[in-house]
C-alpha positions as protocol buffer text, in pm:
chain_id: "A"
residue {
  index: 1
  type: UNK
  ca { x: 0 y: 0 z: 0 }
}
residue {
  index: 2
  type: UNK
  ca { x: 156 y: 321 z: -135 }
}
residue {
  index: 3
  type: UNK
  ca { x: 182 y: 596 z: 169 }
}
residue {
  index: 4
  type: UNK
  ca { x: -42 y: 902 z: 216 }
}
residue {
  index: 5
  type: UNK
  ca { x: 133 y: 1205 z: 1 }
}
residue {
  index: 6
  type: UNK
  ca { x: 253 y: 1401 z: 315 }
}
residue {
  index: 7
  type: UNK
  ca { x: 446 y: 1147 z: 449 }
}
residue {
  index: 8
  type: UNK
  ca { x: 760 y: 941 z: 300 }
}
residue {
  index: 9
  type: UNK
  ca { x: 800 y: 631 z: 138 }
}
residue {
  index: 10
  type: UNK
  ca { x: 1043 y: 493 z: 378 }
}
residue {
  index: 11
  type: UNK
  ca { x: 1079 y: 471 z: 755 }
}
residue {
  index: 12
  type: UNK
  ca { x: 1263 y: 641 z: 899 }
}
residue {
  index: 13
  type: UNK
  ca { x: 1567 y: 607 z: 1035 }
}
residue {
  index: 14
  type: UNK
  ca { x: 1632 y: 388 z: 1372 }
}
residue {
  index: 15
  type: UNK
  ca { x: 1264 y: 218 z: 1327 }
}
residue {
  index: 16
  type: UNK
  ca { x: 1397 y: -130 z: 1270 }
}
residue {
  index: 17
  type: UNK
  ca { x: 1610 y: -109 z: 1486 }
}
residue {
  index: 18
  type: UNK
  ca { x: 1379 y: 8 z: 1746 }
}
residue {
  index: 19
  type: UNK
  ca { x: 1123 y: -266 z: 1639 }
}
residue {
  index: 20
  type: UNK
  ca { x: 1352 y: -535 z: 1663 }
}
residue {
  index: 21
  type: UNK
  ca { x: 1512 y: -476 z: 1945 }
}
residue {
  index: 22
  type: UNK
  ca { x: 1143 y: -463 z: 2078 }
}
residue {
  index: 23
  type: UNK
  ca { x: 1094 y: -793 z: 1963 }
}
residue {
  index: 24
  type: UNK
  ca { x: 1341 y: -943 z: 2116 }
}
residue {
  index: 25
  type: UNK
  ca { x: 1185 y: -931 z: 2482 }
}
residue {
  index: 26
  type: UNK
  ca { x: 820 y: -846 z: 2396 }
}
residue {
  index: 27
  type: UNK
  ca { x: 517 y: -959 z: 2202 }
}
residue {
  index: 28
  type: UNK
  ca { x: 410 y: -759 z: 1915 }
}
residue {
  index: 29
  type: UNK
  ca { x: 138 y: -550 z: 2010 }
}
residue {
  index: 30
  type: UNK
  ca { x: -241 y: -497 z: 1906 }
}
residue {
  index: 31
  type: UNK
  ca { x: -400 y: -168 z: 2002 }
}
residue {
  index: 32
  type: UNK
  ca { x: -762 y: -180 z: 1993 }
}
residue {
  index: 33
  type: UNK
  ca { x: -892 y: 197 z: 1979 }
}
residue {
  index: 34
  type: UNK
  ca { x: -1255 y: 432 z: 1998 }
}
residue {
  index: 35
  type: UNK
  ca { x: -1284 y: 706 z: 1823 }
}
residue {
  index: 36
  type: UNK
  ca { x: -1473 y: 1028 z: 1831 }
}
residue {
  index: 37
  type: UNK
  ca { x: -1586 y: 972 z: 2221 }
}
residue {
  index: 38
  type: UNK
  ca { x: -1830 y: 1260 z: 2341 }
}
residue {
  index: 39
  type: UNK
  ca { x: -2154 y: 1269 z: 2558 }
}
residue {
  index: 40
  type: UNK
  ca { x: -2330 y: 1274 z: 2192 }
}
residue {
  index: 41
  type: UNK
  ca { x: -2154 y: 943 z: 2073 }
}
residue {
  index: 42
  type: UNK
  ca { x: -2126 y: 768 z: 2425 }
}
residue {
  index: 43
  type: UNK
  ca { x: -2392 y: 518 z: 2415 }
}
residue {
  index: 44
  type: UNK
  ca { x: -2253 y: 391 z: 2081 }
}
residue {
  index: 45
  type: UNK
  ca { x: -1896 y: 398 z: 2264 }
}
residue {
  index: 46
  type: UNK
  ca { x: -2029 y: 214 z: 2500 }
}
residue {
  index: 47
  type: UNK
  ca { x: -2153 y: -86 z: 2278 }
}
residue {
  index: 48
  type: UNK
  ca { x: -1794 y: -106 z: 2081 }
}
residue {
  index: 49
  type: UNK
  ca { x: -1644 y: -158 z: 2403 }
}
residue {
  index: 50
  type: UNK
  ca { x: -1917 y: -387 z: 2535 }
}
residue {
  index: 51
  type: UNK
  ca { x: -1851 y: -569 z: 2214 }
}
residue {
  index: 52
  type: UNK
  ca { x: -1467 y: -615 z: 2283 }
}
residue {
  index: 53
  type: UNK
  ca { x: -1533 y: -726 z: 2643 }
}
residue {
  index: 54
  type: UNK
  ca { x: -1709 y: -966 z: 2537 }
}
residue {
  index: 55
  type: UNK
  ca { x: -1409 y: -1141 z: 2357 }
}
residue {
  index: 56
  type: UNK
  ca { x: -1106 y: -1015 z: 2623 }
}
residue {
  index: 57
  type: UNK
  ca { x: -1095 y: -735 z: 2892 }
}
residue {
  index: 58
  type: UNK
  ca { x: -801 y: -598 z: 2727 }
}
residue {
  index: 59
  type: UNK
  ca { x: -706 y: -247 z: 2762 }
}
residue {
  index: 60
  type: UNK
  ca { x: -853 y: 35 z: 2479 }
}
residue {
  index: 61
  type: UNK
  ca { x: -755 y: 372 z: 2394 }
}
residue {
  index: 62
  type: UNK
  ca { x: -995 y: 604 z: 2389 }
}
residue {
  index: 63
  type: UNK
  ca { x: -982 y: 897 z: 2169 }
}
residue {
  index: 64
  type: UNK
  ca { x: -1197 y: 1160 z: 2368 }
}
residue {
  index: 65
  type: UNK
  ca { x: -1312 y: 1509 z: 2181 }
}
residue {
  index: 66
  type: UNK
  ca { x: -1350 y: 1794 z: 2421 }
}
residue {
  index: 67
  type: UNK
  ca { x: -1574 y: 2019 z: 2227 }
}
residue {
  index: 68
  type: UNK
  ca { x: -1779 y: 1783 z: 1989 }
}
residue {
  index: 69
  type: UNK
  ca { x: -1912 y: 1922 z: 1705 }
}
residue {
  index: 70
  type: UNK
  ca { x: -1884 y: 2306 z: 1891 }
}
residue {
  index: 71
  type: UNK
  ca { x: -2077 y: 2180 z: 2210 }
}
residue {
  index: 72
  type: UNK
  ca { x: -1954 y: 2288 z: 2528 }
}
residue {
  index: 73
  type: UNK
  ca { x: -2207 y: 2040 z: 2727 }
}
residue {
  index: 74
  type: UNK
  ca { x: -2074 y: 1877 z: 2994 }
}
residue {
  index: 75
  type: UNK
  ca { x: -2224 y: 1517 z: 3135 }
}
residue {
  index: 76
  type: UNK
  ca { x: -2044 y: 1413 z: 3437 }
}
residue {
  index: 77
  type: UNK
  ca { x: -2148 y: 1055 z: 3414 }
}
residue {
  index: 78
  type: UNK
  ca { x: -1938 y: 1019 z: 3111 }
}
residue {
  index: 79
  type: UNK
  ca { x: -1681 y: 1229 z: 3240 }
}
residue {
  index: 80
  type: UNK
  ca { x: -1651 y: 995 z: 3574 }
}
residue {
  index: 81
  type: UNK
  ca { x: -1709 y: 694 z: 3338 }
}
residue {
  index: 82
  type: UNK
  ca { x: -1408 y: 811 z: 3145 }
}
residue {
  index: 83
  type: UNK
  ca { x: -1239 y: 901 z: 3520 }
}
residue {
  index: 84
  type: UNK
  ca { x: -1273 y: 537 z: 3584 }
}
residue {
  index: 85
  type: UNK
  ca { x: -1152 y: 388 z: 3282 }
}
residue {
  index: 86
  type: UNK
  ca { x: -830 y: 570 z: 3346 }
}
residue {
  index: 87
  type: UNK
  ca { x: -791 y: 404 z: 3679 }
}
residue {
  index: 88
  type: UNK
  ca { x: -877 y: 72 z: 3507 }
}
residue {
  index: 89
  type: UNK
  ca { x: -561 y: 97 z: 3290 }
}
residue {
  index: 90
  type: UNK
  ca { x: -739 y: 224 z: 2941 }
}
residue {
  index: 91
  type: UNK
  ca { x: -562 y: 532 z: 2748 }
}
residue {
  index: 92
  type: UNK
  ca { x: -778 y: 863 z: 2691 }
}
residue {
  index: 93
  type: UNK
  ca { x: -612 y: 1049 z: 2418 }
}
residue {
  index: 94
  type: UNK
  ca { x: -640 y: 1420 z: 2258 }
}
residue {
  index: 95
  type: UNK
  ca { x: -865 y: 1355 z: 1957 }
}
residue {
  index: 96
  type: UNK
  ca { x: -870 y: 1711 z: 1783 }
}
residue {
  index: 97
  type: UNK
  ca { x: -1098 y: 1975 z: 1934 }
}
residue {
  index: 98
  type: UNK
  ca { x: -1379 y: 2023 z: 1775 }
}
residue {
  index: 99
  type: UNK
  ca { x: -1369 y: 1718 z: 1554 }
}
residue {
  index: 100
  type: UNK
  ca { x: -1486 y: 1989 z: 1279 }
}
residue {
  index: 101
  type: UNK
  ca { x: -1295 y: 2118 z: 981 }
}
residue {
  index: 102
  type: UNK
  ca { x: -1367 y: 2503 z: 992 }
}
residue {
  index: 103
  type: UNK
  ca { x: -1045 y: 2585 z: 779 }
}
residue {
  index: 104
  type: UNK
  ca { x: -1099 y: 2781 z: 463 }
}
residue {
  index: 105
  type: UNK
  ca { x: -1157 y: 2573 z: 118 }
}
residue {
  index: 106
  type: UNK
  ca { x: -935 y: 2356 z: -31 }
}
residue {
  index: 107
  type: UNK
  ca { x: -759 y: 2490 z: -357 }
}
residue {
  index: 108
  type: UNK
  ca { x: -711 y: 2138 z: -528 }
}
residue {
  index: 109
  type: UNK
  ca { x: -959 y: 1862 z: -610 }
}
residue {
  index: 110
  type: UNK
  ca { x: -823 y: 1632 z: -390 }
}
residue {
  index: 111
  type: UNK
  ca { x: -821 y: 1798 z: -85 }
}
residue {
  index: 112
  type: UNK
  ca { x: -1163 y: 1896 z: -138 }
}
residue {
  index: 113
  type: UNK
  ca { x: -1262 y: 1490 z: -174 }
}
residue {
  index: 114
  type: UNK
  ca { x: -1047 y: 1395 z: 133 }
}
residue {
  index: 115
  type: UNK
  ca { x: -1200 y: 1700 z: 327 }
}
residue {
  index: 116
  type: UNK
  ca { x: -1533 y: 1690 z: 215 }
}
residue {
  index: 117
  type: UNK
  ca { x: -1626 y: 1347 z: 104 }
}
residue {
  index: 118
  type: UNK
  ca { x: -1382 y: 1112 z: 360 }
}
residue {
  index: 119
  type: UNK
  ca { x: -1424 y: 1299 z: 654 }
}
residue {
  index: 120
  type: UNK
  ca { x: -1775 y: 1412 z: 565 }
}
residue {
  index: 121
  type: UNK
  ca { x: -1631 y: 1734 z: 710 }
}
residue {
  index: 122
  type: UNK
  ca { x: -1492 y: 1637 z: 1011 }
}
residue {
  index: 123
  type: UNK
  ca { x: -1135 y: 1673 z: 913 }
}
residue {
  index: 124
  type: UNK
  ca { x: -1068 y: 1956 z: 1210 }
}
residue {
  index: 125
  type: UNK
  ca { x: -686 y: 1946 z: 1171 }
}
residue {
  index: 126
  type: UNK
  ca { x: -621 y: 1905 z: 743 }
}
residue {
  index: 127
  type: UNK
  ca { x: -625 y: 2272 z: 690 }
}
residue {
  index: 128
  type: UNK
  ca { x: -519 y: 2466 z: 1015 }
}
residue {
  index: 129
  type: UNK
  ca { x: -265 y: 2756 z: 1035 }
}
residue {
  index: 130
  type: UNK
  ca { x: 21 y: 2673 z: 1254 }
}
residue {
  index: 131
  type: UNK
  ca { x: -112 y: 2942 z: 1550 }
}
residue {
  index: 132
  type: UNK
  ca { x: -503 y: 2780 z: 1524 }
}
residue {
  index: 133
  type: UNK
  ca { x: -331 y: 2456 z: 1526 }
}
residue {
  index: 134
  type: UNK
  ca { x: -162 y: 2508 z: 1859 }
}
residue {
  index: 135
  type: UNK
  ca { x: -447 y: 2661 z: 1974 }
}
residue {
  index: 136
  type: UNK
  ca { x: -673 y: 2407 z: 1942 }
}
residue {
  index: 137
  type: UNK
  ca { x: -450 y: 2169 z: 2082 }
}
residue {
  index: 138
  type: UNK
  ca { x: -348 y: 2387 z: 2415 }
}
residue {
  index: 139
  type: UNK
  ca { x: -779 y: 2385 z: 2451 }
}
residue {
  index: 140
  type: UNK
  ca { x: -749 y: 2030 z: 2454 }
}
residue {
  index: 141
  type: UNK
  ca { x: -482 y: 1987 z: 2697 }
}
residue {
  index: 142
  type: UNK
  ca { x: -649 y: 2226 z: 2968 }
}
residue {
  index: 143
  type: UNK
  ca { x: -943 y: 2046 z: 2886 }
}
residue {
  index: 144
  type: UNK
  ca { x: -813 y: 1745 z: 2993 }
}
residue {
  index: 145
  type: UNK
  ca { x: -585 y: 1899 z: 3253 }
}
residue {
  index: 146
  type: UNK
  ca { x: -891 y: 2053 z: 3468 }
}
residue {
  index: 147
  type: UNK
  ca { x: -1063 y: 1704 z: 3505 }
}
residue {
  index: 148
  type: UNK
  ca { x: -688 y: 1526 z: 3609 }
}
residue {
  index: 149
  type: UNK
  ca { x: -641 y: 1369 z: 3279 }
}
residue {
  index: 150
  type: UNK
  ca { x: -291 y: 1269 z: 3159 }
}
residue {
  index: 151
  type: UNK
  ca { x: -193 y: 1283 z: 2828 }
}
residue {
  index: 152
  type: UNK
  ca { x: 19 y: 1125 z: 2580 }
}
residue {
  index: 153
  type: UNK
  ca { x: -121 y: 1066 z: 2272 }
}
residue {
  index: 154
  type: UNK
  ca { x: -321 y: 1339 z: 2013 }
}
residue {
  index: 155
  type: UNK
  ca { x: -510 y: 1165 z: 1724 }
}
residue {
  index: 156
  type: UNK
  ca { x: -669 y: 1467 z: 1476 }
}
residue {
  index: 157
  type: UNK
  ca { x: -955 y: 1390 z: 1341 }
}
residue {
  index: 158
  type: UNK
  ca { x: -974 y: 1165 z: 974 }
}
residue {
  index: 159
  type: UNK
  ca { x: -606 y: 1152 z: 1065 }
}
residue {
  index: 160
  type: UNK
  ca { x: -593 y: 1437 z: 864 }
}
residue {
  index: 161
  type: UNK
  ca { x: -251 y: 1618 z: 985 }
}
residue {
  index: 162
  type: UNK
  ca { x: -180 y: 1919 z: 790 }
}
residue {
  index: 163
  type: UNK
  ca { x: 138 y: 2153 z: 770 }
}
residue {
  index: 164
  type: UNK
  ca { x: 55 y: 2412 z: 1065 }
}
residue {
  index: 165
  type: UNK
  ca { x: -59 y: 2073 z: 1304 }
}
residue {
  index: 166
  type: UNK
  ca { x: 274 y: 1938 z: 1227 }
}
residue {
  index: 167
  type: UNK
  ca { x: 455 y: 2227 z: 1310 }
}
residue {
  index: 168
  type: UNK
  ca { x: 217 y: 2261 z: 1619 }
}
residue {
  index: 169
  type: UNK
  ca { x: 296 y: 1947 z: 1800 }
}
residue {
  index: 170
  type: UNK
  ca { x: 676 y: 2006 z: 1800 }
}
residue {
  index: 171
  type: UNK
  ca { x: 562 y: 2259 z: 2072 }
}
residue {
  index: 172
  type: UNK
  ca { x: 350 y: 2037 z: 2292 }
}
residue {
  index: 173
  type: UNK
  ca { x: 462 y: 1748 z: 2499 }
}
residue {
  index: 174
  type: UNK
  ca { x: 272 y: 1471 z: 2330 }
}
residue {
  index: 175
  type: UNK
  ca { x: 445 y: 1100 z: 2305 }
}
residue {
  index: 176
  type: UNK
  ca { x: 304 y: 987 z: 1990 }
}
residue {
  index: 177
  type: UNK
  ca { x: 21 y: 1097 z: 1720 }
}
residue {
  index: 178
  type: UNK
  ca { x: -84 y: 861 z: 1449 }
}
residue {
  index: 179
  type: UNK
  ca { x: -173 y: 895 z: 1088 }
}
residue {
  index: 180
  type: UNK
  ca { x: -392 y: 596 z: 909 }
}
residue {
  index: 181
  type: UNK
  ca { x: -67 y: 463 z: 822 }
}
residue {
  index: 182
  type: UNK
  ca { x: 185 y: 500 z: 1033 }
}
residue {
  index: 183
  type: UNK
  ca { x: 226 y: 512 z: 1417 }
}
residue {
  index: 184
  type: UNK
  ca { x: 474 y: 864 z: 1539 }
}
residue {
  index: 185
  type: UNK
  ca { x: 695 y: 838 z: 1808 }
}
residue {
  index: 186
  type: UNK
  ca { x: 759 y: 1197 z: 1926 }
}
residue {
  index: 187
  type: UNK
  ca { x: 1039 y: 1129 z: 2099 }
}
residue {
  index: 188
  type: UNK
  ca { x: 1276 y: 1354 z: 2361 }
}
residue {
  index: 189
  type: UNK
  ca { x: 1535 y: 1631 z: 2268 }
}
residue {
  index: 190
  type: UNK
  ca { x: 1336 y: 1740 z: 1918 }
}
residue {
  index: 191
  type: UNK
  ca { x: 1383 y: 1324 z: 1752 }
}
residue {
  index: 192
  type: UNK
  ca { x: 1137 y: 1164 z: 1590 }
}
residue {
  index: 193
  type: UNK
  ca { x: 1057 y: 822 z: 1438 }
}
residue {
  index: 194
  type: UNK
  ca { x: 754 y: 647 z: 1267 }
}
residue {
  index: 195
  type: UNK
  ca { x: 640 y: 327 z: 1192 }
}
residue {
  index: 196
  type: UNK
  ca { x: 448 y: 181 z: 903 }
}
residue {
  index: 197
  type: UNK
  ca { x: 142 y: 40 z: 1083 }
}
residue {
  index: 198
  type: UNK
  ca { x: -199 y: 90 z: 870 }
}
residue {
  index: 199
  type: UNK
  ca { x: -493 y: 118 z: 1093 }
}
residue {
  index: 200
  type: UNK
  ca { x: -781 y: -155 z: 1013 }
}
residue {
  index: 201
  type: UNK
  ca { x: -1135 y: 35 z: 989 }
}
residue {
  index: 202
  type: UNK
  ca { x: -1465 y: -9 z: 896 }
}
residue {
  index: 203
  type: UNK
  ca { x: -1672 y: 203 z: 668 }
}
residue {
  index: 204
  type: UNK
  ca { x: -1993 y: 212 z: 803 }
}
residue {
  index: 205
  type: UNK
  ca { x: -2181 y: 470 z: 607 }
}
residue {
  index: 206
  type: UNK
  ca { x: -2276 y: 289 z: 320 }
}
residue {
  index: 207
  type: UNK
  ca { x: -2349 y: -35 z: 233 }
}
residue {
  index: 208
  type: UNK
  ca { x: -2043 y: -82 z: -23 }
}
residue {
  index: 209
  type: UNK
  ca { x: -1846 y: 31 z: 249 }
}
residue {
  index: 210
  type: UNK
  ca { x: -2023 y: -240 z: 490 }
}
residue {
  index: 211
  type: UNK
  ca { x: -1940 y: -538 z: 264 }
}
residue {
  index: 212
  type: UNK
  ca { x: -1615 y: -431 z: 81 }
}
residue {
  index: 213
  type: UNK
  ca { x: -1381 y: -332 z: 453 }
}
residue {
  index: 214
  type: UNK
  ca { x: -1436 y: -616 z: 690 }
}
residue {
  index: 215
  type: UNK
  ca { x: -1291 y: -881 z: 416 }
}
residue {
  index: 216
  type: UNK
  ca { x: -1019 y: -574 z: 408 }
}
residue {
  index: 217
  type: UNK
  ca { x: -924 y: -553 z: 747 }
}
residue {
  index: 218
  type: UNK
  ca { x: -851 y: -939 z: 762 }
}
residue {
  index: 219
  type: UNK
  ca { x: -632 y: -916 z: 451 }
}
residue {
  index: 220
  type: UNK
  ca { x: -426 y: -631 z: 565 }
}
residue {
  index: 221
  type: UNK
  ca { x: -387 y: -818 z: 946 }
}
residue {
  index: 222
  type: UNK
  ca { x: -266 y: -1117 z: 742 }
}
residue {
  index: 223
  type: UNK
  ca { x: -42 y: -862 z: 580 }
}
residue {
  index: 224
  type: UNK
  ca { x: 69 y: -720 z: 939 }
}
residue {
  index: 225
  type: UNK
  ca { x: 142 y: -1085 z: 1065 }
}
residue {
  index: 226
  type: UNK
  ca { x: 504 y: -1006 z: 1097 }
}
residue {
  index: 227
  type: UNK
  ca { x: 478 y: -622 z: 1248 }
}
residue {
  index: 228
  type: UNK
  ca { x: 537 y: -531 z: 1581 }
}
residue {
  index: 229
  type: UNK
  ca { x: 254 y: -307 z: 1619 }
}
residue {
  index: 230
  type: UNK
  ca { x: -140 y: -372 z: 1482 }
}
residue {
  index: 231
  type: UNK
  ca { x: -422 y: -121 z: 1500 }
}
residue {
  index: 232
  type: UNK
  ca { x: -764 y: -175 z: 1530 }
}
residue {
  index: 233
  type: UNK
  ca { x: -973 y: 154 z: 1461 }
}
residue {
  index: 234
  type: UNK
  ca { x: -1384 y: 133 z: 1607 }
}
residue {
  index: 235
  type: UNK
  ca { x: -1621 y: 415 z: 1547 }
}
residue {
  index: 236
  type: UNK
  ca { x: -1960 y: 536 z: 1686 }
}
residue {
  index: 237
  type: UNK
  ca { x: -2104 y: 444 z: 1340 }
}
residue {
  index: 238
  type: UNK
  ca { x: -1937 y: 83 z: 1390 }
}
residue {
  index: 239
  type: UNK
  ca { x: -2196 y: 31 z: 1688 }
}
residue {
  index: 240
  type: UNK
  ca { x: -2485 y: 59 z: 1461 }
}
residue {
  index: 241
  type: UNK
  ca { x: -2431 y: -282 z: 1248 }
}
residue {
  index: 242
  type: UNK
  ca { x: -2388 y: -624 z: 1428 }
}
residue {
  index: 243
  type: UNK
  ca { x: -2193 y: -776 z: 1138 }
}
residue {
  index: 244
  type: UNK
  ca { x: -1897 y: -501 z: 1173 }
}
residue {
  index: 245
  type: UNK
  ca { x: -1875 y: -587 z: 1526 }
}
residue {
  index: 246
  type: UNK
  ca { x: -1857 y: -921 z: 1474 }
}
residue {
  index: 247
  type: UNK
  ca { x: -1626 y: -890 z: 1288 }
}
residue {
  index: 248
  type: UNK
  ca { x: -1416 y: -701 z: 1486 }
}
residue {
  index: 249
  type: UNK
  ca { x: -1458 y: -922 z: 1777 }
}
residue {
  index: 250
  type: UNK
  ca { x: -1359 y: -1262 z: 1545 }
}
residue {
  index: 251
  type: UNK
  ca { x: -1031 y: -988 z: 1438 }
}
residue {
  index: 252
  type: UNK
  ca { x: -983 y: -884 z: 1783 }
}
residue {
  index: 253
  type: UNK
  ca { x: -973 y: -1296 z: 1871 }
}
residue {
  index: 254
  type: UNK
  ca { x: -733 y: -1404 z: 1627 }
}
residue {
  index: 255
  type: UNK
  ca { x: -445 y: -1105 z: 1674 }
}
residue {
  index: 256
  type: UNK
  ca { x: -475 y: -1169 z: 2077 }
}
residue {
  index: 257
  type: UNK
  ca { x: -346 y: -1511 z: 2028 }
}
residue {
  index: 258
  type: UNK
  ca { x: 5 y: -1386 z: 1898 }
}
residue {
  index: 259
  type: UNK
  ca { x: 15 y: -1062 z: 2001 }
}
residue {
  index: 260
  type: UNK
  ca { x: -57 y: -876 z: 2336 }
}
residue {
  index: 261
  type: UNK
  ca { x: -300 y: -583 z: 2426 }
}
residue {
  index: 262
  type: UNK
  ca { x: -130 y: -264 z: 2478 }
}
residue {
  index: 263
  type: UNK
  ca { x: -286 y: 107 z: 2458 }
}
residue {
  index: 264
  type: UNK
  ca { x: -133 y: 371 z: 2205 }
}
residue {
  index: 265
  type: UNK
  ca { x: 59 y: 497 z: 2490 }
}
residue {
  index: 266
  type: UNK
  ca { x: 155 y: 185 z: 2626 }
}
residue {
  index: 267
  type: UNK
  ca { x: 284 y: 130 z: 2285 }
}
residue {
  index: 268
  type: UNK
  ca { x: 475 y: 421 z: 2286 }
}
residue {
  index: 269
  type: UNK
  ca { x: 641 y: 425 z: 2583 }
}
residue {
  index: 270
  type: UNK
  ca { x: 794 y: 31 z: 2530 }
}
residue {
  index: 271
  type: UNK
  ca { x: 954 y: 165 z: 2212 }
}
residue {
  index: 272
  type: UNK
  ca { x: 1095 y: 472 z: 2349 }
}
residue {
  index: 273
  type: UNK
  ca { x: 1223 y: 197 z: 2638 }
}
residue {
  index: 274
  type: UNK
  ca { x: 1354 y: 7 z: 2315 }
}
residue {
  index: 275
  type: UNK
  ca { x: 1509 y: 302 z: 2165 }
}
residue {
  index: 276
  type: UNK
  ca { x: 1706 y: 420 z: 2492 }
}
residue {
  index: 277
  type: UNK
  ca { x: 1867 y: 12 z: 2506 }
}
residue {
  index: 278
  type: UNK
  ca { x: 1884 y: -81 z: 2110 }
}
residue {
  index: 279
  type: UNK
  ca { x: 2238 y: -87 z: 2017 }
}
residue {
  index: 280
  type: UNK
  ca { x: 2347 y: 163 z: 1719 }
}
residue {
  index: 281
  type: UNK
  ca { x: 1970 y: 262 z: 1697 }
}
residue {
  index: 282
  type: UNK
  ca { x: 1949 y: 706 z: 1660 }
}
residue {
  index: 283
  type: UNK
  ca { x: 1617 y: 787 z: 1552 }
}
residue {
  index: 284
  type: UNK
  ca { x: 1571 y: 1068 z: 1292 }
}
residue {
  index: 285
  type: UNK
  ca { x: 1555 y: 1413 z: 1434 }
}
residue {
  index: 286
  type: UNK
  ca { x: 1239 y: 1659 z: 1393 }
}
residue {
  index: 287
  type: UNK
  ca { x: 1429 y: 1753 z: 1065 }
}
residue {
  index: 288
  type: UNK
  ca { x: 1363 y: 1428 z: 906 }
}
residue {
  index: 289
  type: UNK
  ca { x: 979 y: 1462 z: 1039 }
}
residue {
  index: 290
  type: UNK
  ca { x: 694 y: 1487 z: 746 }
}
residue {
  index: 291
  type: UNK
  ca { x: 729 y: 1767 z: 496 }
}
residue {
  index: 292
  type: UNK
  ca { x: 370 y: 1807 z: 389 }
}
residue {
  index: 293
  type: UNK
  ca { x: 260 y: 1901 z: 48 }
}
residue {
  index: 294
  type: UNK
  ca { x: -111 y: 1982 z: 95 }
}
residue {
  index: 295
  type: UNK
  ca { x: -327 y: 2084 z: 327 }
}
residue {
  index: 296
  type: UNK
  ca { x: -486 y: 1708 z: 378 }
}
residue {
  index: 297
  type: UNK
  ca { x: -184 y: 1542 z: 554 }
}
residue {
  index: 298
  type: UNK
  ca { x: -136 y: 1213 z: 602 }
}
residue {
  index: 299
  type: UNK
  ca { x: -425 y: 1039 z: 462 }
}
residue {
  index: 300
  type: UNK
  ca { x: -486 y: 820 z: 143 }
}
residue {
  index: 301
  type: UNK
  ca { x: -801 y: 679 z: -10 }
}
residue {
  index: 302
  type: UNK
  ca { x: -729 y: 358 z: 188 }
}
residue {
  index: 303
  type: UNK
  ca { x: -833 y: 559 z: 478 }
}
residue {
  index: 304
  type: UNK
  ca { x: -1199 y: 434 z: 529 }
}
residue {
  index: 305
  type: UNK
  ca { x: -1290 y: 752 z: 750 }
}
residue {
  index: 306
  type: UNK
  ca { x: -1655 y: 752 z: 509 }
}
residue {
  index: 307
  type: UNK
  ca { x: -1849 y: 515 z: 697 }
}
């Protein structure tokens, strides 16, 4: 699978090195991850993780949106649900802001299809200005920060990174972020490494989408055997049809007998332990990090954000 245009068609430096020096003492890893979680999307939430308890009590990352769709309601239930999956040993993560793209029009054809069509919209980091960018994301860190919330990982929404949210996270202290296809280590002292790890993901909106991604996701896990990190990506919209989520709990099955449950974070954290012991490993430095070349970073039509 040919990467996204913003990104580059190797990986870079120290990665296998990194990986396989992971590899040596530890499983490879499946991270099994909601999206898009808000008061107006919990009781969908809810059943996607209902769903994957009923196949392992494995820890999940959730990717939590502070301002859904504009909304500034607050329901404490889900906020001490949330509380309590902390303590349990799940992930929350920084998932945009708003979870809506606000930025002006895209210029070329095919950033209006990924904006517009893909992310039906919701594409709240493609576009941004460098200063918005940070913006946004220092909302979402006090947002998390006044409820006691750590936070290592920021997911934008569609995985849609654009030039200004690159140049944004440099100047907050996330661990990782993710694209669709590759997992970011944003490691100490400026370096940075990524891995090529494609996120499996339903499309849910349509019915083509319904029939054609499930057989999908199985081919590209049998195409992940041999990696050292899998991702499994569930979405509100996933709740709605049984046959995606069993699916997803027959996928979910399978990679747990070879590999072993781990959040983003979790993730993140044994490969920065890998990097600090792995002989002759020296990750690339920010320099090396993506050079975009449009405003709809990191994404490809592989993406499966229309569901």
């Amino acid at each position: 699978m040919s990467a996204p245009p913003n990104e580059p068609h190797r990986v870079w430096a120290g990665v296998h090195a990194v990986c396989e020096a992971a590899s040596l003492e530890e499983r490879p890893a499946l991270c099994v991850v909601i999206h898009d979680v808000a008061p107006a999307t919990w009781p969908d939430c809810l059943r996607l993780s209902q769903a994957v308890r009923e196949v392992a009590d494995i820890p999940l990352t959730w990717l939590v949106v502070p301002r859904w769709h504009g909304s500034a309601a607050r329901l404490p239930a889900v906020e001490a649900a949330l509380g309590g999956l902390l303590a349990d040993g799940h992930e929350l993560a920084l998932h945009g802001y708003t979870h809506l793209d606000t930025a002006a029009p895209a210029s070329t054809w095919r950033s209006r299809f990924l904006r517009s069509v893909y992310t039906e919209g919701e594409g709240e980091f493609a576009a941004l200005g460098v200063d918005e960018a940070r913006r946004r994301m220092a909302l979402g860190l006090a947002w998390f920060d006044e409820r006691g919330w750590p936070v290592d990982g920021f997911v934008a929404p569609a995985w849609l990174l654009g030039a200004g949210a690159w140049e944004a996270l440099r100047g907050h202290p996330f661990v990782y972020t993710t694209t669709w296809s590759h997992f970011h280590c944003l490691m100490p002292a400026g370096h940075h490494a990524a891995l090529l790890s494609p996120s499996l993901v339903y499309a849910a909106r349509n019915r083509t989408g319904r029939i054609v991604t499930p057989p999908a996701a199985s081919m590209l896990a049998w195409l992940l055997r041999d990696a050292p990190l899998v991702r499994l990506a569930l979405h509100p919209r996933d709740a709605h049809h049984p046959a995606l989520l069993r699916h997803a709990q027959k996928l979910i099955e399978h990679l747990l007998q070879s590999r072993a449950a781990l959040t983003k974070a979790g993730f993140a954290h044994q490969w920065l332990a890998a990097t600090s012991t792995a002989p002759n490993t020296r990750p690339a430095t920010s320099a090396s990090a993506p050079a975009p070349h449009s405003s709809a970073d990191s994404h490809s039509a592989a993406d499966r954000r229309a569901r």
